[in-house]
C-alpha positions as CSV (number, residue, x, y, z in Angstrom):
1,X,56.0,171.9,221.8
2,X,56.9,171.7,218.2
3,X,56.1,168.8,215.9
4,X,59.4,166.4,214.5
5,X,57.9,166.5,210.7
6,X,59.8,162.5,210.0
7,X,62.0,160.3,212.5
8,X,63.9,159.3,210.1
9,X,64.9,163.1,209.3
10,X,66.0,164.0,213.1
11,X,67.8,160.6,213.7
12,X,70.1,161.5,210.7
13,X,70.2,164.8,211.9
14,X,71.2,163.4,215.2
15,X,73.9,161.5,213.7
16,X,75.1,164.7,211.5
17,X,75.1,167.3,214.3
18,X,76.2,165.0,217.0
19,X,79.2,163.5,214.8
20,X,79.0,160.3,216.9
21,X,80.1,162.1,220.1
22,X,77.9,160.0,222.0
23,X,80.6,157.1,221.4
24,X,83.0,159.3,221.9
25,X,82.1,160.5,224.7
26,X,81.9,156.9,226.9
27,X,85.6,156.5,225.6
28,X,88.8,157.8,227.0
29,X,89.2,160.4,224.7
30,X,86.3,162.9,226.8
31,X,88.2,166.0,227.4
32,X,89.8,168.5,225.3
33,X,93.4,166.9,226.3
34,X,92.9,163.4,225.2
35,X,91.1,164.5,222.2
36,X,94.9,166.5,221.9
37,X,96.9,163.4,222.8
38,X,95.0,161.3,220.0
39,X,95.0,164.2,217.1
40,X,99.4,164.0,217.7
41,X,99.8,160.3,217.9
42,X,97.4,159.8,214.7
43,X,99.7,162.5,213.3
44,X,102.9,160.6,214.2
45,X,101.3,157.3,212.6
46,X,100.9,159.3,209.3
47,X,104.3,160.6,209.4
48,X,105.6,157.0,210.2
49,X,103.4,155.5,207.0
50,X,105.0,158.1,204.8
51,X,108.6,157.2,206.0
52,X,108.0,153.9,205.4
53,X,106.7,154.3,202.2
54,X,109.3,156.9,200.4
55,X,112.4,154.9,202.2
56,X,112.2,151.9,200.3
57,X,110.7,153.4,197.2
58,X,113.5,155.8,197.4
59,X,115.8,152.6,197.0
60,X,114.2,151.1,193.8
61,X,117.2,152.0,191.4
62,X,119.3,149.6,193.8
63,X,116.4,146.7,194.2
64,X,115.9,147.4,190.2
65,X,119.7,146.5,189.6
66,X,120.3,144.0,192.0
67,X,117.5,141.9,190.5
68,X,118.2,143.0,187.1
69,X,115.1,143.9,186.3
70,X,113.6,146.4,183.5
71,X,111.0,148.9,183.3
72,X,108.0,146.3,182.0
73,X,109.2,143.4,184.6
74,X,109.6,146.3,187.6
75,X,106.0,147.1,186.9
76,X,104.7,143.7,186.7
77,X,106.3,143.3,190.2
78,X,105.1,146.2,191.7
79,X,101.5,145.1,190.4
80,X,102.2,142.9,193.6
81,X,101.5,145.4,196.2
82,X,98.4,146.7,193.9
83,X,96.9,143.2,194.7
84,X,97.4,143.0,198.2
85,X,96.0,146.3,198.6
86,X,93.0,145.6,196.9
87,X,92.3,141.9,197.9
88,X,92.4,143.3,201.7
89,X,91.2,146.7,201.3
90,X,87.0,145.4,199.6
91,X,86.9,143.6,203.5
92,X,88.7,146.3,205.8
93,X,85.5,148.0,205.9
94,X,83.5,145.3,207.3
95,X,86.9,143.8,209.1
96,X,86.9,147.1,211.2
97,X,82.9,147.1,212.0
98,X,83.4,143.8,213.2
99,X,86.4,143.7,214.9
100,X,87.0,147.9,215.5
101,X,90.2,149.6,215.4
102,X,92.5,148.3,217.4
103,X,92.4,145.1,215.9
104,X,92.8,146.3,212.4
105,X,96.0,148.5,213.7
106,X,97.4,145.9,215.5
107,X,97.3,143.1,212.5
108,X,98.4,146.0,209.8
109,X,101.8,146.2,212.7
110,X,102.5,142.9,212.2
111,X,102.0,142.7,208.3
112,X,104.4,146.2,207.9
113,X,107.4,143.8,210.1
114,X,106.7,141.0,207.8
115,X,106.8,143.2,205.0
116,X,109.6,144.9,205.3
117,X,111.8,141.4,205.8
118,X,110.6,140.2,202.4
119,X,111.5,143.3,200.8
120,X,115.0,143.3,202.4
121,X,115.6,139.7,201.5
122,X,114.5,139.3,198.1
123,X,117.6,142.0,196.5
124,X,120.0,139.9,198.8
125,X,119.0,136.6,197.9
126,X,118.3,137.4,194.4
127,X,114.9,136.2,194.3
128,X,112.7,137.9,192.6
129,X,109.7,135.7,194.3
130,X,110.3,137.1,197.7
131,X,110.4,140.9,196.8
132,X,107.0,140.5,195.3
133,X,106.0,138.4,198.2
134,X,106.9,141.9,200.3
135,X,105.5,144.3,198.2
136,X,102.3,142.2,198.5
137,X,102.2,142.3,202.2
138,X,102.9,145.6,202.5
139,X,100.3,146.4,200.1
140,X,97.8,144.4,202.6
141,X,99.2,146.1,205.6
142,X,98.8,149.3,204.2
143,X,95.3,149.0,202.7
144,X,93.5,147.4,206.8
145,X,95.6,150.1,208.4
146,X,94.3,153.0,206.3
147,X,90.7,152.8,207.0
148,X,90.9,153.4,210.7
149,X,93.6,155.8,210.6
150,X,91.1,157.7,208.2
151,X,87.6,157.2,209.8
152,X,89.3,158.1,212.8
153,X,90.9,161.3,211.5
154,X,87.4,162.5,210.3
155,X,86.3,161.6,213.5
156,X,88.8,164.1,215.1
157,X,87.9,167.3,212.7
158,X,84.2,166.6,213.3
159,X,85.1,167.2,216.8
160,X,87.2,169.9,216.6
161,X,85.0,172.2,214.4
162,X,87.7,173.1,211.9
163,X,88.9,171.4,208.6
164,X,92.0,169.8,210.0
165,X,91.9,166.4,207.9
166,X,94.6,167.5,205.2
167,X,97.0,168.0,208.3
168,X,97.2,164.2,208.7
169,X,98.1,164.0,204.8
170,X,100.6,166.8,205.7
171,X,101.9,164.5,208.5
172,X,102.3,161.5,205.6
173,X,104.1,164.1,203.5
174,X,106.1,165.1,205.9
175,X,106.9,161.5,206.8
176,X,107.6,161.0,202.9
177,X,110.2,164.0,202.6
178,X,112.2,162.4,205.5
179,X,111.9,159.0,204.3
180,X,113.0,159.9,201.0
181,X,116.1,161.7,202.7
182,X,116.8,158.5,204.2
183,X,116.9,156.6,201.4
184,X,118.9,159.2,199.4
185,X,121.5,159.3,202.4
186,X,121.9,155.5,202.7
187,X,122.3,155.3,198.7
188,X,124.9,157.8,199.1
189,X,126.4,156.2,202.0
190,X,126.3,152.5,199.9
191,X,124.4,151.3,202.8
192,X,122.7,147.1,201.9
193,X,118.9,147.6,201.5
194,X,118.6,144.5,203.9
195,X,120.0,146.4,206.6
196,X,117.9,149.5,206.1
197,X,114.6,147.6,205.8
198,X,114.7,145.3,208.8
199,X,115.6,148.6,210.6
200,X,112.8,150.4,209.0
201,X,110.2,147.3,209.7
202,X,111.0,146.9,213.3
203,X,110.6,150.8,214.4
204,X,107.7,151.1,212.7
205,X,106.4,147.8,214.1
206,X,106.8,148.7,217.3
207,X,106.0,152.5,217.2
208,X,102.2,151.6,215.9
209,X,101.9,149.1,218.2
210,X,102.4,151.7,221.3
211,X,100.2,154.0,219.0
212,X,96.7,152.2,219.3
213,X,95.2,152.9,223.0
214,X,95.8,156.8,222.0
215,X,94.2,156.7,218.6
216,X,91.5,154.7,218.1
217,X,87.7,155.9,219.3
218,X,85.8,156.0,216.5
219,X,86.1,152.3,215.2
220,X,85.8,150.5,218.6
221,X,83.5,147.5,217.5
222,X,79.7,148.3,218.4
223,X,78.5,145.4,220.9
224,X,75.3,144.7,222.0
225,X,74.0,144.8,225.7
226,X,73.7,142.0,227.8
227,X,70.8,140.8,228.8
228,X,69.4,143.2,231.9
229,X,72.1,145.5,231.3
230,X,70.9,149.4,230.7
231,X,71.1,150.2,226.9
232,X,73.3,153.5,226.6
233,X,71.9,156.5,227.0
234,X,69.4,158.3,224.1
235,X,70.2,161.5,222.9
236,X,67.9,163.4,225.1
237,X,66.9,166.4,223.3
238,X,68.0,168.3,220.0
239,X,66.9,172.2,220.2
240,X,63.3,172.3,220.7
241,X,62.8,168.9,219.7
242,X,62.1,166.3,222.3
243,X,63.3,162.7,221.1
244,X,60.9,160.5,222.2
245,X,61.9,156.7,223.3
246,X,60.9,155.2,219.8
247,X,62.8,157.9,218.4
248,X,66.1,156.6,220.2
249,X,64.7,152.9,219.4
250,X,65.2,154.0,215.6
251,X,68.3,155.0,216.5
252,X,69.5,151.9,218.1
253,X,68.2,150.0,215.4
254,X,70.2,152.1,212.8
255,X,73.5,151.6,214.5
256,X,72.7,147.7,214.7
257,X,72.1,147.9,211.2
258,X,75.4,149.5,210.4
259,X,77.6,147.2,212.3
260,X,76.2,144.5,210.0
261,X,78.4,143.2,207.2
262,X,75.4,143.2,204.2
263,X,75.3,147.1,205.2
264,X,79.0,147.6,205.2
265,X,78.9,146.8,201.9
266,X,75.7,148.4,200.8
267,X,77.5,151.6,200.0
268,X,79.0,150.2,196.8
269,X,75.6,150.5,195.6
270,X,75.8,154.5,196.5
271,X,76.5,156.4,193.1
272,X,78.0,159.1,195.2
273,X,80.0,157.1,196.9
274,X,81.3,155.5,193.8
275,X,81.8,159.1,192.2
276,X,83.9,159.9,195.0
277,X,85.8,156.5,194.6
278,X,86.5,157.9,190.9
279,X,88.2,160.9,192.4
280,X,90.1,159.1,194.6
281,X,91.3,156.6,191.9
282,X,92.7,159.8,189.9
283,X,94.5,161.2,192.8
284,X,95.6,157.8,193.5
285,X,96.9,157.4,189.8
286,X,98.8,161.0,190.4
287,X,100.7,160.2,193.5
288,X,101.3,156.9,193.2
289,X,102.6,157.0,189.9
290,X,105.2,160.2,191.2
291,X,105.9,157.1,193.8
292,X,106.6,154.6,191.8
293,X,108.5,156.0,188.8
294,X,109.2,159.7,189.1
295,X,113.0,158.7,190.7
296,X,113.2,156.4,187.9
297,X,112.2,158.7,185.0
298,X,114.5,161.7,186.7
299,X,118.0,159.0,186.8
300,X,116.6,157.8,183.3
301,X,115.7,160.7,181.5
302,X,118.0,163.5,182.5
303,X,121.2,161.3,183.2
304,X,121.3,161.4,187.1
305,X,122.3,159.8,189.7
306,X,119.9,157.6,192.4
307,X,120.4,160.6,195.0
308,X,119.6,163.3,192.3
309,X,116.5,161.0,191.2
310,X,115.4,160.6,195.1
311,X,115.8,164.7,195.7
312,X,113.4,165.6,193.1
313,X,111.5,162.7,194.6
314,X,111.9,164.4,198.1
315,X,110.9,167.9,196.2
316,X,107.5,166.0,194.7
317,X,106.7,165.3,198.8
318,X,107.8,168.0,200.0
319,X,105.5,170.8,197.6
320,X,102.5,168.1,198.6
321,X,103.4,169.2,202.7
322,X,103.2,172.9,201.7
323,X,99.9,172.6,200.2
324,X,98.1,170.2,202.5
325,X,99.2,172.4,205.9
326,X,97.8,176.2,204.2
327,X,94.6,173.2,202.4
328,X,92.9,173.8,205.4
329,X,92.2,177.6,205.4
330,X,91.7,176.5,201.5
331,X,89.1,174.3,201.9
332,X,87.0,176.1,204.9
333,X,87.7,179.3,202.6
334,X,86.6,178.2,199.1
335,X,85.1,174.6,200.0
336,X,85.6,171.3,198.3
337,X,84.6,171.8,194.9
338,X,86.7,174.7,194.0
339,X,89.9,173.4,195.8
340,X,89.8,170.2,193.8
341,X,89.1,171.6,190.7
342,X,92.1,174.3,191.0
343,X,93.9,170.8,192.1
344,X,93.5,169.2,189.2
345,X,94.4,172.3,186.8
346,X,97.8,172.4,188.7
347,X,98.6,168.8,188.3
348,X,97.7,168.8,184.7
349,X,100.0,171.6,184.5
350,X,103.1,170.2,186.5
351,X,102.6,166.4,184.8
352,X,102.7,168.6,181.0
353,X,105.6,170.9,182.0
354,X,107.9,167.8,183.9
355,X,106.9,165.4,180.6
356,X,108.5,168.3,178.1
357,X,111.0,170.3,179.8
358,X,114.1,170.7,178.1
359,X,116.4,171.0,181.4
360,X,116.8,169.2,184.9
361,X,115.5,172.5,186.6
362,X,112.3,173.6,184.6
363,X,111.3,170.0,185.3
364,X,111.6,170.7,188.4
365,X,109.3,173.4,188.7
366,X,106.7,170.9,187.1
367,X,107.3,168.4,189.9
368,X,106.1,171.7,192.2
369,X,103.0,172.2,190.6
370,X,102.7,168.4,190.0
371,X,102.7,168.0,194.0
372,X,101.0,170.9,194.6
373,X,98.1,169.6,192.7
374,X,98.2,166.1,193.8
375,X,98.0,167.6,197.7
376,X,94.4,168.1,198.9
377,X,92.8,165.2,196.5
378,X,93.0,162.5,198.4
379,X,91.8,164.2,201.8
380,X,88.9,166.1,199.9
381,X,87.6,162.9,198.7
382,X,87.9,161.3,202.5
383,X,86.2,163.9,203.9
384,X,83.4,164.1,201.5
385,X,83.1,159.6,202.2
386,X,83.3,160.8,205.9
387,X,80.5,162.9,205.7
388,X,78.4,160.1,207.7
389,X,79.8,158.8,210.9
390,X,77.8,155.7,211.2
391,X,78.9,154.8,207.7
392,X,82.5,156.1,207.7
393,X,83.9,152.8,207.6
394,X,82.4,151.4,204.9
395,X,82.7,154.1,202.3
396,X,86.1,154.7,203.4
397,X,86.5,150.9,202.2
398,X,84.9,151.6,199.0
399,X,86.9,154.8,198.3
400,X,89.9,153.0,198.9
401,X,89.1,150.4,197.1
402,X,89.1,152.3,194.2
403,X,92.9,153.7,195.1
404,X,93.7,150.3,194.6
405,X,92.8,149.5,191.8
406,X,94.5,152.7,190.3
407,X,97.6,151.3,192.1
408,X,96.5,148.0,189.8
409,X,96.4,149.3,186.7
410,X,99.1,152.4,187.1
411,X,102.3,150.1,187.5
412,X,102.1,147.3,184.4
413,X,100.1,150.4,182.2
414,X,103.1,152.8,183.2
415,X,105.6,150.1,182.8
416,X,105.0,149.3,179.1
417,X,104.5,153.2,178.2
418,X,108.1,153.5,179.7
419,X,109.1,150.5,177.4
420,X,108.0,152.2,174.4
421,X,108.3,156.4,175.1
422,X,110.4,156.5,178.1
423,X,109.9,156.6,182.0
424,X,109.0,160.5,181.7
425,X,107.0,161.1,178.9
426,X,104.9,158.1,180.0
427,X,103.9,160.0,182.8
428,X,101.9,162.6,181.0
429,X,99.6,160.4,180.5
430,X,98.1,160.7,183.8
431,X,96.8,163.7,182.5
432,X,93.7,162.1,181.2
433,X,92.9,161.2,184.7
434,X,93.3,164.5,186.2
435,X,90.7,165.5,183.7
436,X,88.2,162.7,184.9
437,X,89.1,164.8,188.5
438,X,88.3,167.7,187.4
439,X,84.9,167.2,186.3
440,X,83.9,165.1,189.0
441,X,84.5,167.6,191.2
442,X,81.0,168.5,192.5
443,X,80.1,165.3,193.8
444,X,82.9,165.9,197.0
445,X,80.4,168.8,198.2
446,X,79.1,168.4,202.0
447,X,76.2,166.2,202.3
448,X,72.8,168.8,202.5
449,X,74.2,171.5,200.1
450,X,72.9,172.6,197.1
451,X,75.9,171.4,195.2
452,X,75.6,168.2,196.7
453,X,72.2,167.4,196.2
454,X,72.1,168.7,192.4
455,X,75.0,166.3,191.9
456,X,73.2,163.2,192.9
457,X,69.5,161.3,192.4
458,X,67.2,161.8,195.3
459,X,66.8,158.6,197.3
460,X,63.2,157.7,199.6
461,X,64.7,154.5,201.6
462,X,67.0,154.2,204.5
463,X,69.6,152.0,202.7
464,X,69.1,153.5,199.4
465,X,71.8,155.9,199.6
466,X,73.4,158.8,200.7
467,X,71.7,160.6,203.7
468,X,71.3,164.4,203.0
469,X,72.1,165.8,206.4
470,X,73.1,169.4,207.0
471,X,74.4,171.5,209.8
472,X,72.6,173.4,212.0
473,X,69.1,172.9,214.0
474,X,66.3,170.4,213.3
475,X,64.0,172.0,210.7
476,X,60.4,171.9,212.3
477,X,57.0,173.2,210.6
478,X,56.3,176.4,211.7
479,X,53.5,177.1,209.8
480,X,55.5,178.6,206.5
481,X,55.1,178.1,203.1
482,X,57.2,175.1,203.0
483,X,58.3,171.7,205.2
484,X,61.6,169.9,204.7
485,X,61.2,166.6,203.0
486,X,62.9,163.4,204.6
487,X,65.8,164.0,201.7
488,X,66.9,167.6,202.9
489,X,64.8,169.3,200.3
490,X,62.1,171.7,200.7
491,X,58.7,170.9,199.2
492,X,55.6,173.0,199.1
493,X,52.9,172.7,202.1
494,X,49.7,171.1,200.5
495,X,47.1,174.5,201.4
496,X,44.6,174.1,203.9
497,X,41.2,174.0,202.5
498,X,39.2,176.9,204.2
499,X,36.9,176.4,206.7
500,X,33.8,178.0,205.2
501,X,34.1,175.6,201.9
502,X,33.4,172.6,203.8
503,X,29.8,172.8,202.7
504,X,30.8,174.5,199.0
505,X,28.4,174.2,196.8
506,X,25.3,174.8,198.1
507,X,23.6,178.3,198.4
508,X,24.0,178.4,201.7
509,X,27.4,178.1,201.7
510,X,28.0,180.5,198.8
511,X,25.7,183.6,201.4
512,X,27.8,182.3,204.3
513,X,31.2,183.0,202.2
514,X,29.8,186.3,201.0
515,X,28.8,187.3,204.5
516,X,32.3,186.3,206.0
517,X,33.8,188.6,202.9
518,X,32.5,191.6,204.8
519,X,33.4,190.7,208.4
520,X,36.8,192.1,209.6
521,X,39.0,189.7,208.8
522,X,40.6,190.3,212.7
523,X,38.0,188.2,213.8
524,X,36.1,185.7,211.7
525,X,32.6,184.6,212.6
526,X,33.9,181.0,214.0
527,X,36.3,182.7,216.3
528,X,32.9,184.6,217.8
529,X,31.2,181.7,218.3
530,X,33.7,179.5,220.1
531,X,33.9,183.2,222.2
532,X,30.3,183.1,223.0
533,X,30.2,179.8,223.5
């Protein structure tokens, strides 16, 4: 039977190659037709958070003017929502290990309804202090609701086999297109804010309420057995490798260790993890700025009207669907790397050409490749922080975290660029982070690749950081020149030391190596000893 080389390596195999199906598998979700049912009603829930999003954002010329409010005081209230986010989003990791999923969806439900009043009563009222009061809510419902809807999408494409995570984004975008239709059809049609917000709050309220039984596996809460109760069953064998019961002891111990809050939060301390967060802070600063002000800089720059300034909006989304529904022959094509490096080229590109353009329609052409390259960013970096299962969670916090903070900074920044230059040439400055994107590329490789491991320092403990895993079989010696090292990376065999030179040194050892010289090497002299023994 073949020798495991390091525990440690096959129970982070295990977790690679299994891609928690062991959870999975208990759940509900077992056969191909739940696993179906849950892929479309996490798709719906994406679509739903991009309606949400656009259809009030679509409406900020009329909030904007019903407040009287100007470029520097809209950005210091939309700074509002960039602190909820990021006050909820540094404990939704550990809030979903604790608590699981369903939880975290159903509390996000009923801070979207809350949200969504706020933001309705605040133009009617006049009060300033209650529109930020909903922008910050909805900031917190957004940031505990997107780190299950995420783990559990890369929960999905690890199962299927396919890259299929940019089809949820595509679902958002698609969501975003018809919410900003929305919004451009009740400006048109002069219909009160207050009346499309409550509406807006309460479907969505109650659609992700009904959404939760379907949709959430991955993040159930991990619990410990009773007392006398059977522990679940170990993973019982891996190729030709035989896990042993201390083997699946480790493995136990692992997931214990990962439900705990000091490791939830461990993976700040993971440069990779932090690189990635980087990537996801530029994409972030792309298409949120586009959210936030590229309705605004179209009616303010080019003399439009809110429905023009919420069409180009809609066009901004709708270039972002294209490219994340063909992103997934892009990215199993050409992988990570290359995808969001062309990404960032594009956007730099689209931002340049919509900051400049002389006319209404060559800007618009800008907002196509400006969407185009802001498409596949954000669910690159996702997948790359979902390389790990038992760790999902947490890194997904982290990477968020660092959206959040470009949601922070992006608003107020933007806000005083559009007081001094003007809404659209202030945009161009998100150039420089597209930049940063660019050459940070190389750290969204799969964990185990060359690419991946060049671009990161090689770790020797458990908790250290990233895991190197790789797909495929356990890697057992067999004898060959080299052995796999408990990071992924090969490292010479130390050479035998022969058996005649164990009494080198002495003349008879130097007459017995001579004479062994001139024996057929087919059979040495100790082989036709033990024979004749």
């Amino acid at each position: 039977m073949p020798r495991i080389d390091s525990k440690r390596t096959l129970v982070r195999r295990i977790e690679s190659i299994r891609g928690g199906a062991a959870q999975f598998s208990s759940g509900p979700a077992s056969d191909a037709r739940a696993l179906a049912r849950a892929r479309w009603v996490l798709l719906g829930v994406f679509a739903l958070n991009g309606v949400m999003m656009s259809s009030w954002l679509a409406r900020l010329p009329s909030v904007r003017d019903a407040l009287g409010l100007g470029p520097a005081d809209l950005g210091v209230v939309l700074l509002a929502g960039a602190v909820g986010a990021l006050l909820t989003v540094t404990a939704a990791g550990p809030f979903v290990t604790r608590f699981g999923g369903r939880v975290a969806f159903a509390v996000s439900a009923g801070l979207f309804g809350v949200a969504f009043l706020l933001l309705g009563l605040g133009p009617v009222t006049g009060s300033v202090a209650l529109l930020a009061a909903g922008i910050f809510v909805n900031g917190m419902a957004f940031s505990l609701g997107n780190v299950p809807m995420n783990v559990e999408s890369a929960g999905i494409e690890r199962r299927v086999g396919r890259t299929i995570l940019p089809q949820f984004h595509a679902a958002f975008s698609v969501g975003a297109v018809v919410g900003s239709l929305v919004g451009a059809a009740c400006a048109h049609a002069e219909v009160p804010v207050v009346v499309q917000f409550v509406a807006t709050g309460v479907v969505a309220t109650v659609w992700r309420l009904a959404a939760i039984p379907a949709t959430v596996h991955d993040t159930l809460p991990l619990r410990t057995p009773a007392p006398g109760t059977a522990a679940p069953d170990p993973v019982d064998a891996l190729g030709d490798a035989v896990v042993d019961v201390e083997t699946a002891g480790l493995r136990a111990r692992l997931a214990r260790r990962g439900a705990r809050l000091g490791a939830a939060l461990s993976a700040w301390r993971e440069p990779r993890t932090l690189l990635i967060g980087l990537v996801i802070l530029s994409a972030a600063l792309s298409e949120g700025s586009a959210n936030d002000w590229l309705s605004l800089a179209v009616v303010d720059g080019f003399a439009q009207t809110e429905a023009v300034g919420a069409v180009v909006f809609g066009t901004f989304v709708a270039a972002m669907t294209v490219m994340r529904l063909a992103g997934t022959r892009l990215i199993d094509r050409f992988g990570r790397v290359t995808v969001l490096r062309a990404s960032g080229v594009a956007s730099i590109a689209g931002l340049v050409l919509f900051g400049f353009a002389p006319t209404l329609q060559l800007a618009g052409v800008g907002v196509v490749l400006w969407g185009f390259g802001a498409a596949l960013a954000v669910p690159v970096g996702i997948a790359a922080a979902s390389d790990e299962p038992l760790r999902a969670a947490s890194r997904v916090s982290v990477v968020s975290a660092f959206s959040s903070m470009a949601s922070l900074a992006a608003p107020p920044l933007l806000g005083l660029a559009a007081e001094a230059m003007g809404a659209r040439h202030a945009l161009v400055l998100i150039v420089a982070a597209m930049v940063l994107s660019v050459l940070l590329a190389r750290q969204v490789a799969p964990l185990g690749t060359a690419a991946a491991r060049a671009a990161r320092p090689v770790r020797g403990t458990d908790d250290a950081g990233p895991v190197a895993v790789q797909d495929g079989p356990v890697d057992v010696p067999t004898g060959g020149a080299h052995v796999t090292s408990d990071e992924g990376t090969p490292r010479p065999r130390r050479p035998r030391r022969p058996w005649r030179s164990v009494s080198a040194g002495t003349p008879t050892a130097h007459r017995a190596a001579r004479a062994a010289s001139r024996r057929p090497r087919n059979r040495p002299a100790h082989r036709r000893e033990e024979t004749s023994a």
